[in-house]
ROVEXBA-520621 format. One record per residue (C-alpha): residue number from 1; residue in three letters; x, y, z. Coordinates in steps of 0.2 Angstrom, whole numbers, padded with zeros to 4 digits. Example, Ala and Ser with C-alpha at 12.3 -4.5 7.8 and 13.67 -1.06 7.14 Angstrom:
+-----+--------+-------+-------+-------+
! num ! residu !    xx !    yy !    zz !
+-----+--------+-------+-------+-------+
!   1 !    ALA !  0062 ! -0022 !  0039 !
!   2 !    SER !  0068 ! -0005 !  0036 !
+-----+--------+-------+-------+-------+
***
This chain:
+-----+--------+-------+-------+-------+
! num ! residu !    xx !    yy !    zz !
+-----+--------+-------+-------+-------+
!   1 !    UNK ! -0436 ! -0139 ! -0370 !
!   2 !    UNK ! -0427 ! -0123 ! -0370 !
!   3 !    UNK ! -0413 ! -0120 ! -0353 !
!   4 !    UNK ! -0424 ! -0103 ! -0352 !
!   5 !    UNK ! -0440 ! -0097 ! -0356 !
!   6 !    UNK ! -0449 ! -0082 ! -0354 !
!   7 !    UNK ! -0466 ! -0083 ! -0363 !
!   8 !    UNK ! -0477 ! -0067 ! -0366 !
!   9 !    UNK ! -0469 ! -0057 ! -0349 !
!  10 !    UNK ! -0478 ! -0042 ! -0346 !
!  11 !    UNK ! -0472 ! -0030 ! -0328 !
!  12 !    UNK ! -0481 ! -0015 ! -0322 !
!  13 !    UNK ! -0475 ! -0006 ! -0308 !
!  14 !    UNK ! -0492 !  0003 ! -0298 !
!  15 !    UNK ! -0510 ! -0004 ! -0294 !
!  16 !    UNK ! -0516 !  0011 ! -0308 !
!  17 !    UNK ! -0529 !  0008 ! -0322 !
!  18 !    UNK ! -0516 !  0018 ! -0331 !
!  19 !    UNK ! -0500 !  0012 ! -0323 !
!  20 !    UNK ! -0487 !  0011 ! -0335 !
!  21 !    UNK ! -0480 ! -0004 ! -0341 !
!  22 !    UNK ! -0460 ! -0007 ! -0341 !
!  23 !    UNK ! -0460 ! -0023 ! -0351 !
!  24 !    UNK ! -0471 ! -0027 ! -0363 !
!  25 !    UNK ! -0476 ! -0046 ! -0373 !
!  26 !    UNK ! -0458 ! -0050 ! -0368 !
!  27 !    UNK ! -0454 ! -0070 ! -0378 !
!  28 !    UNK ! -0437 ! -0077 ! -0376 !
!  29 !    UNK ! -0430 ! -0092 ! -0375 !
!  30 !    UNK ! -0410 ! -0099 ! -0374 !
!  31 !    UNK ! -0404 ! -0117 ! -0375 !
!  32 !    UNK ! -0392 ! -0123 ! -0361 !
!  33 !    UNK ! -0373 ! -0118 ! -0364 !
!  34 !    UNK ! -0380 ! -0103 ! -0375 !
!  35 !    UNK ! -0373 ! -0086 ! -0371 !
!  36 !    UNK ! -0385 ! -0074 ! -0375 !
!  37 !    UNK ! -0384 ! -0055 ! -0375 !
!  38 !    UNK ! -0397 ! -0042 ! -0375 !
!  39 !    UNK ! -0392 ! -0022 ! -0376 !
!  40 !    UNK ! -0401 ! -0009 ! -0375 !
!  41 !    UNK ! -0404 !  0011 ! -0371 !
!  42 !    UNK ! -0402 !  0016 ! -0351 !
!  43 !    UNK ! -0420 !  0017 ! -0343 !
!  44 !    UNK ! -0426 !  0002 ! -0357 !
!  45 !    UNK ! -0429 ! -0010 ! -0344 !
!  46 !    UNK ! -0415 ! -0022 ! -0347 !
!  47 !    UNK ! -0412 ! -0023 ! -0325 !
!  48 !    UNK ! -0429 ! -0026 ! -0324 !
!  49 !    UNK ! -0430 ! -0041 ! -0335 !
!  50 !    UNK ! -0414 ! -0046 ! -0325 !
!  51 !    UNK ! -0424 ! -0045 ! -0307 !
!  52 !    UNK ! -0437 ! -0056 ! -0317 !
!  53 !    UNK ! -0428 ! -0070 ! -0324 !
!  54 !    UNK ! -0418 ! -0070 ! -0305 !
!  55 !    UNK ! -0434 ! -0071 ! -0297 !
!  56 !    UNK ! -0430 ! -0056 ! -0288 !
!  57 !    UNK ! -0448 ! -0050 ! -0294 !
!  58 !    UNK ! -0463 ! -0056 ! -0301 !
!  59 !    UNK ! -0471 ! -0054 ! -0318 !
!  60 !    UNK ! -0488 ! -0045 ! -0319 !
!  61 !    UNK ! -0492 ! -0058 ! -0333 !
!  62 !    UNK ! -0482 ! -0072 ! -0340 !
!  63 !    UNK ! -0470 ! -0086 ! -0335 !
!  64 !    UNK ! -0455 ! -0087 ! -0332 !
!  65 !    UNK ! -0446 ! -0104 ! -0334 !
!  66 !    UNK ! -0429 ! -0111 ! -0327 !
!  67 !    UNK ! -0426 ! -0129 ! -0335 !
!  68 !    UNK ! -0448 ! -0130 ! -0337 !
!  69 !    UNK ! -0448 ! -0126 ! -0319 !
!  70 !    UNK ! -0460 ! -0111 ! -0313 !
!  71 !    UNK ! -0446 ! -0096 ! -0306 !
!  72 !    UNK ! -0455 ! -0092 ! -0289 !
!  73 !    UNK ! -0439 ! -0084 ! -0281 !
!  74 !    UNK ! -0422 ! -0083 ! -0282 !
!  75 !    UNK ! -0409 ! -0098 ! -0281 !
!  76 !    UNK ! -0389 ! -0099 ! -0280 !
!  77 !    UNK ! -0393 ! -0111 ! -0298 !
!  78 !    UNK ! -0394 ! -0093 ! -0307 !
!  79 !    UNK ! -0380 ! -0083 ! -0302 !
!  80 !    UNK ! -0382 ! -0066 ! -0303 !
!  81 !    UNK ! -0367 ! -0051 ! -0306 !
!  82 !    UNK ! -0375 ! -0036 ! -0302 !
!  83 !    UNK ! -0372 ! -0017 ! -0306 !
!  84 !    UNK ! -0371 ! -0012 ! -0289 !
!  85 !    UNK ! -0359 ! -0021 ! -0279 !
!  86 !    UNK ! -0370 ! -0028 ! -0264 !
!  87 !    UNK ! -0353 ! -0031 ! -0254 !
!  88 !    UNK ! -0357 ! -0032 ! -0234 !
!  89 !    UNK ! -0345 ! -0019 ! -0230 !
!  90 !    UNK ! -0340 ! -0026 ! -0213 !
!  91 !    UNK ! -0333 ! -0041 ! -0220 !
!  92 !    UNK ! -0316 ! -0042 ! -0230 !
!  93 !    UNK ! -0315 ! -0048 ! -0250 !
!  94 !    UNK ! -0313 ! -0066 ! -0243 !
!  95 !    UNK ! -0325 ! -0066 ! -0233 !
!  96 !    UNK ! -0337 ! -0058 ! -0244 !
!  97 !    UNK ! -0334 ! -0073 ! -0255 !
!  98 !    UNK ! -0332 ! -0086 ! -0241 !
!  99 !    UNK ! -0349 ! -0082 ! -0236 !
! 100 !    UNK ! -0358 ! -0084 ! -0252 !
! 101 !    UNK ! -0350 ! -0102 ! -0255 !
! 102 !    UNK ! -0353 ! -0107 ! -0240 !
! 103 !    UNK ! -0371 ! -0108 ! -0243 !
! 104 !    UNK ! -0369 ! -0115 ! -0260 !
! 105 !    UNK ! -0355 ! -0129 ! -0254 !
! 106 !    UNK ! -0360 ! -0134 ! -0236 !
! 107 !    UNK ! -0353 ! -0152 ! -0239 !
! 108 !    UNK ! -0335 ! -0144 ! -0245 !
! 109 !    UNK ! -0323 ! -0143 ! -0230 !
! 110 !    UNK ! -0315 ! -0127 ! -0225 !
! 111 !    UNK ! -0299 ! -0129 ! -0233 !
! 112 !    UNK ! -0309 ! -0133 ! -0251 !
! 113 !    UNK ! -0317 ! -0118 ! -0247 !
! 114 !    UNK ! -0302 ! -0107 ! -0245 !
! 115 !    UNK ! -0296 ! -0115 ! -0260 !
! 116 !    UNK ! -0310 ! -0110 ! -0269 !
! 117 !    UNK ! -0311 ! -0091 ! -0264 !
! 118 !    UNK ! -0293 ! -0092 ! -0265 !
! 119 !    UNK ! -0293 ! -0098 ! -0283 !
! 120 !    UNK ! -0306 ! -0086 ! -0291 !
! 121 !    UNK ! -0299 ! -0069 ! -0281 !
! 122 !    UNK ! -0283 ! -0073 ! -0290 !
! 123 !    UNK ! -0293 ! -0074 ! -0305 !
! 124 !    UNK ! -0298 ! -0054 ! -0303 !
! 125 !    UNK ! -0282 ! -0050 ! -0299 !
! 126 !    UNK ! -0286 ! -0045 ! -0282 !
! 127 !    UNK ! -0276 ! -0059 ! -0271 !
! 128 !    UNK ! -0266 ! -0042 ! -0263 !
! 129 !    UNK ! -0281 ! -0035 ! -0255 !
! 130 !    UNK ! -0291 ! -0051 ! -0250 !
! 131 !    UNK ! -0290 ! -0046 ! -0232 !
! 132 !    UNK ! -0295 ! -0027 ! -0236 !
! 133 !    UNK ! -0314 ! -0020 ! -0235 !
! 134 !    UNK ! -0324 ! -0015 ! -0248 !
! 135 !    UNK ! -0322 !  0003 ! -0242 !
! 136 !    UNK ! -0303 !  0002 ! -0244 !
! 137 !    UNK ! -0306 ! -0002 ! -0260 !
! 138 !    UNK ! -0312 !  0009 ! -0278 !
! 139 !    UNK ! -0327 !  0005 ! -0287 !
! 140 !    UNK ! -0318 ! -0005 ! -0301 !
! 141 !    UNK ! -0313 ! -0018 ! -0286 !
! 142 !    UNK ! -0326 ! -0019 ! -0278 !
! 143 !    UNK ! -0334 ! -0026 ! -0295 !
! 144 !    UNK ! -0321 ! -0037 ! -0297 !
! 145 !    UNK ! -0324 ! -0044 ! -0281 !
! 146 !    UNK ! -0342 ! -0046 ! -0285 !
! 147 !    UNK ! -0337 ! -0055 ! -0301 !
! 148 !    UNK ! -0329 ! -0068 ! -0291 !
! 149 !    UNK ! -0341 ! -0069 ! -0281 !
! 150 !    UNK ! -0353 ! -0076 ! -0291 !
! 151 !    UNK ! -0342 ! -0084 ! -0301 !
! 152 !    UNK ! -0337 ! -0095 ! -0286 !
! 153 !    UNK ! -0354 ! -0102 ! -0283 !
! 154 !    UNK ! -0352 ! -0112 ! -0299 !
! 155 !    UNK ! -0372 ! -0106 ! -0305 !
! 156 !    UNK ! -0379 ! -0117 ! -0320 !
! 157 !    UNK ! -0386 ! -0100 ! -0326 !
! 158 !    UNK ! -0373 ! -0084 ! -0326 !
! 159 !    UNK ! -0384 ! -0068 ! -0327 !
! 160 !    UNK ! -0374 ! -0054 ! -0330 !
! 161 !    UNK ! -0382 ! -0034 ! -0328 !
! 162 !    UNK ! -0371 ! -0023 ! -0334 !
! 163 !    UNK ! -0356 ! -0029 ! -0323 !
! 164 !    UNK ! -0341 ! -0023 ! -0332 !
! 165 !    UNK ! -0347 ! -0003 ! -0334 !
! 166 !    UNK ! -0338 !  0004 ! -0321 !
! 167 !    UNK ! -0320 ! -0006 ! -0325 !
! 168 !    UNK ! -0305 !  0004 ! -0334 !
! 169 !    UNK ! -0304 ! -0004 ! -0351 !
! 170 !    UNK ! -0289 ! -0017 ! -0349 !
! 171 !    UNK ! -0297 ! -0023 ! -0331 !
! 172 !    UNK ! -0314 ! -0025 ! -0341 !
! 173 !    UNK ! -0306 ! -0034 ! -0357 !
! 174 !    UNK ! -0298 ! -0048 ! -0346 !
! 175 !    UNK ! -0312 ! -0051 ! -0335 !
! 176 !    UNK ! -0322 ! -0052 ! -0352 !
! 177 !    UNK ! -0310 ! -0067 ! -0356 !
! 178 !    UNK ! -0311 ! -0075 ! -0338 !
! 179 !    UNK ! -0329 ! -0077 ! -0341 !
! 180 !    UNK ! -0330 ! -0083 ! -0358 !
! 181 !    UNK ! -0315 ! -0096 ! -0353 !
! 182 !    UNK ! -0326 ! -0102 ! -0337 !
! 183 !    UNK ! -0341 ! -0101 ! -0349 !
! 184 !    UNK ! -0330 ! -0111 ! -0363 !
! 185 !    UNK ! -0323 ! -0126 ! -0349 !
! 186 !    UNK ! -0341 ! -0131 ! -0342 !
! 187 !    UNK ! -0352 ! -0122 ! -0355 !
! 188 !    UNK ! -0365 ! -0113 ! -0343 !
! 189 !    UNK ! -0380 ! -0105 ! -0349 !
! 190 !    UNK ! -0376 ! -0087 ! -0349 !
! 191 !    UNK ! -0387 ! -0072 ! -0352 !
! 192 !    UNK ! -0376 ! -0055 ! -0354 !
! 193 !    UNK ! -0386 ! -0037 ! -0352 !
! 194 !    UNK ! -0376 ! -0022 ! -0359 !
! 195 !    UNK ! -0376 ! -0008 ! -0369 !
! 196 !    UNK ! -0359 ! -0010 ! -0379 !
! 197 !    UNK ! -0363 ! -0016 ! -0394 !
! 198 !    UNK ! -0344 ! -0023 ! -0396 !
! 199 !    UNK ! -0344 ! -0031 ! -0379 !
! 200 !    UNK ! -0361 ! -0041 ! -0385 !
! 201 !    UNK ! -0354 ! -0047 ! -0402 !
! 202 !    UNK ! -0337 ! -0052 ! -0394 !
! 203 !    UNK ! -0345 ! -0063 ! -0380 !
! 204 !    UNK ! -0362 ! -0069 ! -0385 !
! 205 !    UNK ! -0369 ! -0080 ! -0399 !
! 206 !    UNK ! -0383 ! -0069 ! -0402 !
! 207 !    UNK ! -0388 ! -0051 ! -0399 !
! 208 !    UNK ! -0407 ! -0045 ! -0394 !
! 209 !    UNK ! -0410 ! -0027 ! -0394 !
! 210 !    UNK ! -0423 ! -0021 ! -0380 !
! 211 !    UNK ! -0433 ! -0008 ! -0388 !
! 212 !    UNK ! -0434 !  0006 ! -0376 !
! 213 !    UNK ! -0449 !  0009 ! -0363 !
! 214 !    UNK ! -0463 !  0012 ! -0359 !
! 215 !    UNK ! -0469 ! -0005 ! -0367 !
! 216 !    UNK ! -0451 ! -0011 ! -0369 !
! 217 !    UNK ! -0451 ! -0027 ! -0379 !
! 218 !    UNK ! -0437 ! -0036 ! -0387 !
! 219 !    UNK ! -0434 ! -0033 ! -0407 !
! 220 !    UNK ! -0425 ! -0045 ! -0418 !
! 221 !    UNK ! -0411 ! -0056 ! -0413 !
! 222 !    UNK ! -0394 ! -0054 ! -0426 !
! 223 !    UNK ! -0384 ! -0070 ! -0423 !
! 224 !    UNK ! -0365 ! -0067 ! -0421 !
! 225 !    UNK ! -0359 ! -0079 ! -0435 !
! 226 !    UNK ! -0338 ! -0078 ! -0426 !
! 227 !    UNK ! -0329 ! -0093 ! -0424 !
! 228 !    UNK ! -0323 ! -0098 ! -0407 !
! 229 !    UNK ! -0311 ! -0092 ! -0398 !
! 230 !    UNK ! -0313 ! -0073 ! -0404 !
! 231 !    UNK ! -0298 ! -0063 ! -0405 !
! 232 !    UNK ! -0301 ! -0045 ! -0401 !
! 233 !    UNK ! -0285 ! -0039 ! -0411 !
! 234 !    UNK ! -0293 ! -0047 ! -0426 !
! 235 !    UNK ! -0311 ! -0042 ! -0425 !
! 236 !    UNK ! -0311 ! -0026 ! -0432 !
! 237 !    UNK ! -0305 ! -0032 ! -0449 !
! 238 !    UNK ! -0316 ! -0048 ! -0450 !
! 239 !    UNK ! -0333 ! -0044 ! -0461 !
! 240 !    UNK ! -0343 ! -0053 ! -0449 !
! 241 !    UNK ! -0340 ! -0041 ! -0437 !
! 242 !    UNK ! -0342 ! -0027 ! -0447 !
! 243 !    UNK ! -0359 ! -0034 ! -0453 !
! 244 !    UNK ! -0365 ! -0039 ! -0438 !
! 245 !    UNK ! -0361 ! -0023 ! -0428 !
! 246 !    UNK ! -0367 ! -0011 ! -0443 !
! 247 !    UNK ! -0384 ! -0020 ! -0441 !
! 248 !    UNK ! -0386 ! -0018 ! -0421 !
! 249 !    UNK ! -0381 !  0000 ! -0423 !
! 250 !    UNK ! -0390 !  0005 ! -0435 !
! 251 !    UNK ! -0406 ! -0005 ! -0428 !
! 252 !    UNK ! -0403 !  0004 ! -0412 !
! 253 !    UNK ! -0401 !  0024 ! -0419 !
! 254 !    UNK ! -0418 !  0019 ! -0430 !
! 255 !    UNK ! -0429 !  0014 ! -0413 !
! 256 !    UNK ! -0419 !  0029 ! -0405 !
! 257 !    UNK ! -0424 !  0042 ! -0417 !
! 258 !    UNK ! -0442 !  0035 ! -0419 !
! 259 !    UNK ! -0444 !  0035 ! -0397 !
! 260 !    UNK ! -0437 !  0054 ! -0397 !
! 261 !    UNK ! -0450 !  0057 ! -0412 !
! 262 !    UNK ! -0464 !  0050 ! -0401 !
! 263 !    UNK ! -0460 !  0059 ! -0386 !
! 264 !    UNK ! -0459 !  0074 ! -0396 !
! 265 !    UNK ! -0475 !  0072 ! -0403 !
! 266 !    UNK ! -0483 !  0066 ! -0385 !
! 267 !    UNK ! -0478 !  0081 ! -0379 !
! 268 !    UNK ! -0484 !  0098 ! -0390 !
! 269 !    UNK ! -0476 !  0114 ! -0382 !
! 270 !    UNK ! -0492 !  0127 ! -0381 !
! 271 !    UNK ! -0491 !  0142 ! -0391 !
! 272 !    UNK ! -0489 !  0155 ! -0380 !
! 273 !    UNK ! -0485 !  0173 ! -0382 !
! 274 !    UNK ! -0473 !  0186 ! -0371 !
! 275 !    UNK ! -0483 !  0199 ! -0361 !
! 276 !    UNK ! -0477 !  0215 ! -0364 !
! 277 !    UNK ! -0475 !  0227 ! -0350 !
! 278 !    UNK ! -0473 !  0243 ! -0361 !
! 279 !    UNK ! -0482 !  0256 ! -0354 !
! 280 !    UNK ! -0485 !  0248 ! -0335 !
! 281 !    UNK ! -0471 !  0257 ! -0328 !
+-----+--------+-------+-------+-------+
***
């Protein structure tokens, strides 16, 4: 039995006969300790898909399946890390963290506690400003305390949308490594959504594109066939890589050009003339 499942997921947004359809016929399924990445175009649907598999919102036909169990809601057991930051802005990085564990550990004393929230803001590199609010602090932090965050709840399933965009590029490379070092220690389930191609191949065992909407649906996986641990130095001169992320690309720019070609054709300019005002003054 598969950690995962989502069998034959369809979501339509509107009551409309004609309503469109986001996702379309969506089939996937990851084995515990799997990570998983799917990537995609902006506006394909990948947060949608997320808001699904968290039980954030319900399919319009389909199942969803946490461990063979219907997902009818959201539960700490799926971890989520998020776009936006969903920080409570009266609250200080601590707290925000505090909070959140809280509810996940209520047997843990409050010194465990501390220990915890402690432990995993270090981790981000944010143990100066774990008394500050979030709006004392710039976008990139505030994700980092939302990374912790979730972190610190110790999910069986890490669901990732997009979390590391809005990060400068050596903030973003470690916390890449934090994950796949918690990931690697108690091997949790973990889906990644993204659209860096190099991001997915370094971090995931597989890559499924999300072919883009209306009627997004998932296209063929490409396996990352890398040993373990992955050094980013070495990647760009290993042929796997090069392989692999040809592939995904190439894939990619092919369902790209072929959505553009569709729209173009859906959408047929009328042949229409200038009117001359010669003569009408």
């Amino acid at each position: 039995m598969a950690y995962l499942e989502l069998n034959n997921i369809c979501k339509t947004y509107g009551h409309a006969d004609d309503a469109p359809e986001v996702l379309s016929n969506i089939n996937l399924s990851i084995e515990e300790g799997e990570f998983v990445a799917i990537v995609g175009f902006t506006g394909s649907g990948k947060t949608t898909l997320v808001n699904l598999i968290n039980g954030l919102i319900t399919a319009t036909s389909g199942e969803v399946l946490f461990k063979g169990q219907q997902v009818s809601g959201t539960s700490h057991e799926r971890g989520v890390i998020f776009q936006n930051y969903s920080l409570l802005p009266w609250l200080t990085v601590a707290q925000n963290i505090y909070m959140a564990v809280k509810v996940v550990f209520p047997k843990k004393s409050k010194s465990e506690l501390h220990a915890l929230v402690a432990d995993y803001i270090e981790m981000v590199n944010l143990t100066p400003a774990m008394n500050k609010r979030p709006n004392e602090l710039s976008g990139g932090m505030r994700q980092r305390v939302a990374v912790a965050r979730a972190l610190a709840m110790k999910p069986e399933m890490i669901i990732m949308d997009e979390p590391l965009g809005a990060l400068d590029a050596l903030t973003r490379g470690n916390l890449q490594d934090e994950i796949l070092n918690i990931w690697g220690k108690e091997k949790r389930t973990a889906l990644l959504i993204t659209n860096d191609v190099d991001e997915g191949i370094y971090m995931a065992d597989r890559i499924i594109p999300l072919r883009p909407g209306p009627n997004a649906t998932l296209g063929p996986e490409f396996k990352i066939n890398i040993d373990r641990p992955r050094d980013k130095t070495a990647l760009n001169d290993d042929p796997n890589f090069k392989s692999t992320r040809n592939a995904i690309i190439e894939y990619l720019m092919d369902i790209g050009n072929q959505r553009k070609s569709d729209v173009q054709k859906e959408y047929v300019l009328p042949d229409l003339q200038p009117k001359s005002f010669v003569g009408h003054f």
